[in-house]
C-alpha positions as CSV (number, residue, x, y, z in Angstrom):
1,X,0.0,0.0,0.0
2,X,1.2,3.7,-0.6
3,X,0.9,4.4,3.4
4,X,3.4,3.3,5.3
5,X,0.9,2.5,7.9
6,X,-1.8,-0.5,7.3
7,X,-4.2,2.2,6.7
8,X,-4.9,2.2,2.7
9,X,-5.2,5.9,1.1
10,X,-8.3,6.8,-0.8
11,X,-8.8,9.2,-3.1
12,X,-11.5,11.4,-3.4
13,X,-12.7,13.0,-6.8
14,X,-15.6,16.1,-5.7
15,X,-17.7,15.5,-8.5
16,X,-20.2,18.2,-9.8
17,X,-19.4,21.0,-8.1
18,X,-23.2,22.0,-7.9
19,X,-24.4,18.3,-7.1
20,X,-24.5,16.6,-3.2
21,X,-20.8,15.1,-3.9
22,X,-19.2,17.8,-1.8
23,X,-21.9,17.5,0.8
24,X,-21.4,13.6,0.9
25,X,-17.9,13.7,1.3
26,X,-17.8,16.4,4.5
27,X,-20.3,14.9,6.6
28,X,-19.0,11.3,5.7
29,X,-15.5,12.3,6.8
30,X,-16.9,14.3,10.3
31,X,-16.7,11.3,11.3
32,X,-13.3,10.8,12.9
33,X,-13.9,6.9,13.2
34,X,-12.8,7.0,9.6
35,X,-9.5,7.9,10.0
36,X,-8.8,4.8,11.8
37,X,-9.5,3.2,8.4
38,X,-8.0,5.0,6.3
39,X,-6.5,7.8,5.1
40,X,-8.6,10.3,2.8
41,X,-7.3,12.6,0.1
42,X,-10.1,14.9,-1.3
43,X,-9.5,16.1,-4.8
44,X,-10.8,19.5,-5.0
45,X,-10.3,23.2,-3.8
46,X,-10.2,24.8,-0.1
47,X,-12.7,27.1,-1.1
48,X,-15.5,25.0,-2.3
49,X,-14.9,22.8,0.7
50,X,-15.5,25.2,2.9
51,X,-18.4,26.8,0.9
52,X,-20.5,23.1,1.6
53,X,-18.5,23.0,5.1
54,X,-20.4,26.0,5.8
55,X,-24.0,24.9,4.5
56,X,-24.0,21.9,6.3
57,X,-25.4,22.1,10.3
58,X,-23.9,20.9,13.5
59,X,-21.0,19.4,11.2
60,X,-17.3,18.4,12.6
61,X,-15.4,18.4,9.9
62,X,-11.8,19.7,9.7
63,X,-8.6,19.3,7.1
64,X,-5.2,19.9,6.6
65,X,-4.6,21.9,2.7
66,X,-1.9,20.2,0.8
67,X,-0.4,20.2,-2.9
68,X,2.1,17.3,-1.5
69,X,1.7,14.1,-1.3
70,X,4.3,13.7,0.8
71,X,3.1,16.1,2.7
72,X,-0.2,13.8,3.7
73,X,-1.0,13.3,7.3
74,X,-2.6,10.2,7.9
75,X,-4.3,11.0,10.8
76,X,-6.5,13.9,9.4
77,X,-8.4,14.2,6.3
78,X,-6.6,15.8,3.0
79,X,-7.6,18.3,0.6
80,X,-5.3,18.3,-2.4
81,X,-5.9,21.3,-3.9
82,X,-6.2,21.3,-8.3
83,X,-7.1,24.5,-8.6
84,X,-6.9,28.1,-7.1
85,X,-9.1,30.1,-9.0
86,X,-12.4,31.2,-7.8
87,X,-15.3,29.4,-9.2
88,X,-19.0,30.0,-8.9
89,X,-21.1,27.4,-6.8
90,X,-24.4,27.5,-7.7
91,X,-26.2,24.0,-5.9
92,X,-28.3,22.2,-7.8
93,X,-28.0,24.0,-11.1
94,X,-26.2,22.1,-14.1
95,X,-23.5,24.3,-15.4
96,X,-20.2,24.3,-17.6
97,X,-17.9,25.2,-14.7
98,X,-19.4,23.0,-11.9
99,X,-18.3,19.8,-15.1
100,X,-15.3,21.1,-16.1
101,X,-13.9,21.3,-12.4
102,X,-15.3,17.8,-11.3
103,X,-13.4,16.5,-14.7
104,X,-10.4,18.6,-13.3
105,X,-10.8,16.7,-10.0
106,X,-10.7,13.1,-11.7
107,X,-7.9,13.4,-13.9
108,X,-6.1,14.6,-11.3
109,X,-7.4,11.6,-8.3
110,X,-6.4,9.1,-11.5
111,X,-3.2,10.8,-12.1
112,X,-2.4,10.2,-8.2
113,X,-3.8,6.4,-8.9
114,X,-1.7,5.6,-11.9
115,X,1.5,7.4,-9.8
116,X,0.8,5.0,-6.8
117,X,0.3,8.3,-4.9
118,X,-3.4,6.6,-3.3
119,X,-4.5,2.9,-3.4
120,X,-8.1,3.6,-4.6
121,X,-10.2,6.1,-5.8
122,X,-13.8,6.7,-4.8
123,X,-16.1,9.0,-6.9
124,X,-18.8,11.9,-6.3
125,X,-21.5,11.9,-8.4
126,X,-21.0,13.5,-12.1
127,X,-23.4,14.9,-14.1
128,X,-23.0,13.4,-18.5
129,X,-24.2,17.0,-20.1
130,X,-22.2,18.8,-18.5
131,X,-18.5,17.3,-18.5
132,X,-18.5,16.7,-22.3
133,X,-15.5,18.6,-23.8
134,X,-12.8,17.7,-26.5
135,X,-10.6,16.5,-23.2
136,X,-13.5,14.6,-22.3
137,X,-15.7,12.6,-24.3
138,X,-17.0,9.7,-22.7
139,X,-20.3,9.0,-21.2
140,X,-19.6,8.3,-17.4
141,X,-16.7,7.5,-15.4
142,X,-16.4,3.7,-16.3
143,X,-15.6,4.2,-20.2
144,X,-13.0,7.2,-19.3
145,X,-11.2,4.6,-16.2
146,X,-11.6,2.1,-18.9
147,X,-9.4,4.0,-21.5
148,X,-7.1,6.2,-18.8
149,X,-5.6,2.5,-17.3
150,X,-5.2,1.0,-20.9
151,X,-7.7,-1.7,-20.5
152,X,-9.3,-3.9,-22.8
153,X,-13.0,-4.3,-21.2
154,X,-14.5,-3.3,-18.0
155,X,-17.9,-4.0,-16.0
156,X,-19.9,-2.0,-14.1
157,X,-21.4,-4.2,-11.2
158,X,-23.2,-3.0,-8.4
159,X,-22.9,-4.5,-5.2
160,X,-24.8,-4.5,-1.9
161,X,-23.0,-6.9,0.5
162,X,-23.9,-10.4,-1.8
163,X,-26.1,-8.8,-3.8
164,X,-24.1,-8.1,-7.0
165,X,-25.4,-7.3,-10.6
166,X,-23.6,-6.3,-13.4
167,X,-24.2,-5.2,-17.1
168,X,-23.4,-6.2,-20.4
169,X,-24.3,-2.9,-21.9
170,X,-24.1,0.3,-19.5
171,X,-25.4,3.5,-21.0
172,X,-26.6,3.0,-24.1
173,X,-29.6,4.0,-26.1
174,X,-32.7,1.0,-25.5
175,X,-32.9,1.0,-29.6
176,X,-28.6,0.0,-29.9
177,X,-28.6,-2.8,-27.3
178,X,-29.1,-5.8,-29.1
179,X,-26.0,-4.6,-31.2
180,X,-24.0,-5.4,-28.4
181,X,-25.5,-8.3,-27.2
182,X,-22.7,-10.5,-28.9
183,X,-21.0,-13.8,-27.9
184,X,-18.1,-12.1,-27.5
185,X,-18.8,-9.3,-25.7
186,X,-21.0,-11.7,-22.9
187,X,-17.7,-13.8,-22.5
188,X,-15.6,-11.4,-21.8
189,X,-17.7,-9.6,-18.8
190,X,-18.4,-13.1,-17.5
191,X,-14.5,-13.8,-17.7
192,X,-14.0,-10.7,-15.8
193,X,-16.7,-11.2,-13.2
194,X,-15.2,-14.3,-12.2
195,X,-11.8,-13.1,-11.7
196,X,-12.9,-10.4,-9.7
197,X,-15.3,-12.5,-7.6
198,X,-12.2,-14.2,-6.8
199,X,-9.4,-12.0,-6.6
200,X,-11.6,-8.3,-4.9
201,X,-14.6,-10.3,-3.1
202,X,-12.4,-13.6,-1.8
203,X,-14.9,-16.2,-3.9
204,X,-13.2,-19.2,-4.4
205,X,-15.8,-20.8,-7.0
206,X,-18.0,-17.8,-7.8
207,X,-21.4,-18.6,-8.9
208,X,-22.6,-15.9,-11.8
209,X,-26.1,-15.8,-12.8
210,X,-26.5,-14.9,-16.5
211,X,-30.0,-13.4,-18.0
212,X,-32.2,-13.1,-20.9
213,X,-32.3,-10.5,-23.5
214,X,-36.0,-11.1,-24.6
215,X,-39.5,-11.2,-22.1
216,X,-39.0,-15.1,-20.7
217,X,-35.7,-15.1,-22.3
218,X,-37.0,-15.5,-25.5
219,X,-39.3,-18.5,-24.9
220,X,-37.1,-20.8,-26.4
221,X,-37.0,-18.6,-29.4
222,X,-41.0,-17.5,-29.9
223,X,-39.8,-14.1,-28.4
224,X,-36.4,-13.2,-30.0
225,X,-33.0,-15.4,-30.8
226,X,-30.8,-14.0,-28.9
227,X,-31.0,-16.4,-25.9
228,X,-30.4,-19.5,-28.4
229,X,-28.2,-17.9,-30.7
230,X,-25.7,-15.7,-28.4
231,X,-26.5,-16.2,-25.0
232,X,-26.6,-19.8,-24.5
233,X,-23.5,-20.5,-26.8
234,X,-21.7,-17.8,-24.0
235,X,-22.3,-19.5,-21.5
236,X,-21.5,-22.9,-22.7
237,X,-18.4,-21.9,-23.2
238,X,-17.9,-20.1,-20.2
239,X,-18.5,-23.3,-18.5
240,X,-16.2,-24.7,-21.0
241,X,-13.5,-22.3,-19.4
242,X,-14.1,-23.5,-16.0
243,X,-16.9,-20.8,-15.0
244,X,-19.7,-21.9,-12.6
245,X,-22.8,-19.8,-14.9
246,X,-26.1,-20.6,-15.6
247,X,-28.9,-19.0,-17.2
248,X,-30.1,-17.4,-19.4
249,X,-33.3,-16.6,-17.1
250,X,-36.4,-14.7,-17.7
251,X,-35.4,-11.6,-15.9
252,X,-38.8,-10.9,-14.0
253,X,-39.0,-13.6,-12.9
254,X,-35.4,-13.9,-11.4
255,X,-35.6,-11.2,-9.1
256,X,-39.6,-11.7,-8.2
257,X,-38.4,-15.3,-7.3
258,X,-34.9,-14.1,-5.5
259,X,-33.1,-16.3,-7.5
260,X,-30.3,-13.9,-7.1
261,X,-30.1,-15.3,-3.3
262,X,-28.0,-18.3,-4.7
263,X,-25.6,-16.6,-7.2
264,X,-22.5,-14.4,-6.4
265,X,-23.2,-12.0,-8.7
266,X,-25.7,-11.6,-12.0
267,X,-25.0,-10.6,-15.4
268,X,-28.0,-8.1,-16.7
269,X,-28.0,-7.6,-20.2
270,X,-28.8,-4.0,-19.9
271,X,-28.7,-1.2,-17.5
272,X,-32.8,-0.7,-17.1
273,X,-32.8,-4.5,-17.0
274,X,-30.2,-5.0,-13.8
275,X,-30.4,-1.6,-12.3
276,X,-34.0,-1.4,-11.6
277,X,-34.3,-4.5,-9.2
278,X,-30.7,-3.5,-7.5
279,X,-31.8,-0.1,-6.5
280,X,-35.6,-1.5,-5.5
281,X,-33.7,-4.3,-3.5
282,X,-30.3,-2.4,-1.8
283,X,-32.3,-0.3,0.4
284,X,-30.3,2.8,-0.8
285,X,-26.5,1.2,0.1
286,X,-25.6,0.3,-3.0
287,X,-22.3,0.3,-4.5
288,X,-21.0,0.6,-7.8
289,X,-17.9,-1.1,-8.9
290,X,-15.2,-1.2,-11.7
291,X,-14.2,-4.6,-12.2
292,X,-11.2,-5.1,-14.7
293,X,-9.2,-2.1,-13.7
294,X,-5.6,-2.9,-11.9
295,X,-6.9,0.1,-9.7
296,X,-10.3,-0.4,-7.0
297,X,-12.5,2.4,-8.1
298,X,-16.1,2.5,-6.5
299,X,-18.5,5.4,-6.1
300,X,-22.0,5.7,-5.0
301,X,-25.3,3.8,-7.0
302,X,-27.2,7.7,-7.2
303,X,-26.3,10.8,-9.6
304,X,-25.8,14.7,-8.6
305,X,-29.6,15.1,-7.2
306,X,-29.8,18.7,-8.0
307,X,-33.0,18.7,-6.2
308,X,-31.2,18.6,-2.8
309,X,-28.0,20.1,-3.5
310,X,-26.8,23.1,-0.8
311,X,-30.3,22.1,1.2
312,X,-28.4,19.4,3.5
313,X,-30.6,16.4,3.0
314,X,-28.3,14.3,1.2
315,X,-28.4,11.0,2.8
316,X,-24.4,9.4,2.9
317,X,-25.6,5.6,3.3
318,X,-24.3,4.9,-0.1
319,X,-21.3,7.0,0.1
320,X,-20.4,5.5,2.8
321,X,-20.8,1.8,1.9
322,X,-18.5,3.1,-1.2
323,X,-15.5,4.0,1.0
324,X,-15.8,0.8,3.3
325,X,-16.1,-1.2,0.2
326,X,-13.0,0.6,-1.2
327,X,-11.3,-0.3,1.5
328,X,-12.1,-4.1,1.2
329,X,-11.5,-4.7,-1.7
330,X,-8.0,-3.2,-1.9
331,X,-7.5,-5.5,1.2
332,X,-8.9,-8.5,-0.3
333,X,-6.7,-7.8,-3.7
334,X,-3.8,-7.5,-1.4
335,X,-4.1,-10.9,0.2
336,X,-5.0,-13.0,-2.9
337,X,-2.1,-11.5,-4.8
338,X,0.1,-12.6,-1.6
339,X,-1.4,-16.3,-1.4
340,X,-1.1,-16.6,-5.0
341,X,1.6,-19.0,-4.5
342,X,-1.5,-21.3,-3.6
343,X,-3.5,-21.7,-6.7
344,X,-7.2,-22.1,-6.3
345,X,-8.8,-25.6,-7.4
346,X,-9.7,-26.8,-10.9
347,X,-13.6,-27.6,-11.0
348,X,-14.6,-30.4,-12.7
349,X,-16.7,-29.2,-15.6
350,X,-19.1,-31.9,-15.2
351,X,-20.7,-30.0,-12.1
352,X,-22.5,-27.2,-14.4
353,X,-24.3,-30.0,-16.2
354,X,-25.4,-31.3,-12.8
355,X,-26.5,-27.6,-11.6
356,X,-28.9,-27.0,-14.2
357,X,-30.7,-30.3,-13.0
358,X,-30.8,-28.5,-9.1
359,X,-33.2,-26.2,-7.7
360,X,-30.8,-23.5,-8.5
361,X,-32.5,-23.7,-12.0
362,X,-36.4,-23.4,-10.8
């Protein structure tokens, strides 16, 4: 770890400066108990901190300023400052400066991240109008981490303690999806799902859930192809490759049924499709995750909510799980790696065929 200490340090990107990400991050870190944790390093401005510092009541929150990072103090929280310049805060309005200087923010929390200066990186909120630029052309943070740490695929999976779901397609138009919906594409997110249920979550033989494209996953082909033409053959051969999936199943029915109870983690085939029934079911705690970077990035499962921006009534439950989670997983990483010298255990193959005979299938 970076720290000299056993205490990991996480970086803090302030996201849209008119959003709740400010707000999030002070009263999270008021609480000092966190510093026994870790050791936070807020990417942002002295001024706008204390501009939310000030909005929010009966707060204890305090900081040391530093441009450093050798100059970090492990027992207090950090504010790295990237810029100097006055800039207008105007909560909950959506404008070109509050994007450009949450972008600023970023780069400069993944610069720290690729220079080893941090050992994770949790987000604030963003907002996808207003941070487009020609420096900046992606649709969300998880295609830009993608790119900035040279990667060949990601997947966004939300988690909420065993409850994990991740997507195939993230955010893309309803009309494109099936364009992506490829064999190839479904392999490789399975692929990395596995590996990270192993190596960030401690899984020894991760069990993934994998569903339908089409209503009743396509009804063996009365309502769409997909399923027998793409999906299935994906999963054949992720079993193939050693992979405990099933599936495809009828989506509705999954989560109605809590199917997802006896899987590790399910593969939605679409963003509406998975993120619906995690936000319904993780009682506001969510998580969302970036699986396949070298780097543990996680952020909150909510946007900017310019509705309650500067009125302090945003509620940290999810922010919160986000740093703890952080913080496990780059522990978790950090143990595997070491006991790699102990490989996990082949499974036989034969045990998929045997699964979709259980009552796992229903």
């Amino acid at each position: 770890m970076t720290n000299t200490s056993a205490k990991p340090v996480i970086g803090i990107s302030c996201g849209d400066l008119n959003g709740i990400g400010l707000e999030l991050i002070i009263k999270a870190f008021s609480d000092n108990r966190l510093l026994d944790l870790c050791t936070p390093v807020i990417f942002a401005s002295n001024k706008v901190v204390n501009f939310y510092r000030k909005s929010i009541s009966e707060i204890n929150f305090n900081y040391q300023s530093t441009k450093e990072y050798n100059r970090l103090n492990n027992k207090q929280v950090n504010v790295f400052n990237c810029w100097e310049e006055e800039v207008a805060i105007n909560p909950g309005q959506l404008e070109d400066a509050a994007g450009k200087y949450a972008i600023l923010s970023l780069q400069t929390a993944v610069a720290a991240l690729k220079q080893q200066q941090v050992d994770g990186l949790v987000t604030a909120p963003i907002h996808k109008k207003n941070i487009q630029s020609a420096d900046f052309n992606y649709t969300g943070h998880t295609p830009y981490l993608k790119e900035a740490f040279g990667v060949n695929d990601v997947v966004m999976m939300l988690c909420a303690g065993n409850f994990r779901v991740a997507l195939v397609t993230e955010h893309v138009p309803v009309k494109d999806i099936a364009q992506y919906i490829t064999k190839e594409n479904i392999l490789s997110k399975l692929t990395i799902i596995h590996k990270s249920l192993q190596r960030d979550f401690g899984i020894d033989r991760p069990r993934i859930a994998v569903l339908g494209l089409n209503p009743h996953a396509g009804d063996e082909g009365l309502v769409g192809k997909e399923e027998e033409t793409i999906i299935k053959p994906a999963i054949k051969e992720a079993k193939n490759n050693n992979m405990l999936v099933v599936g495809p199943f009828s989506a509705d029915a999954f989560f109605a049924r809590r199917q997802y109870e006896k899987f590790d983690a399910v593969l939605a085939m679409y963003h509406d499709q998975g993120l619906i029934p995690f936000k319904a079911l993780a009682s506001g705690e969510g998580v969302n995750y970036t699986a396949g970077l070298p780097v543990v990035r996680t952020s909150p499962d909510h946007g900017v909510a310019f509705d309650i921006a500067g009125k302090d009534k945003a509620d940290t439950s999810s922010f919160l799980t986000s740093i703890f989670e952080c913080i496990d997983i780059i522990q978790q990483r950090s143990a595997y790696d070491t006991n790699r010298s102990n490989p996990l255990k082949k499974i036989n193959p034969e045990v998929f065929a045997r699964m979709e005979d259980e009552e796992i299938r229903e």
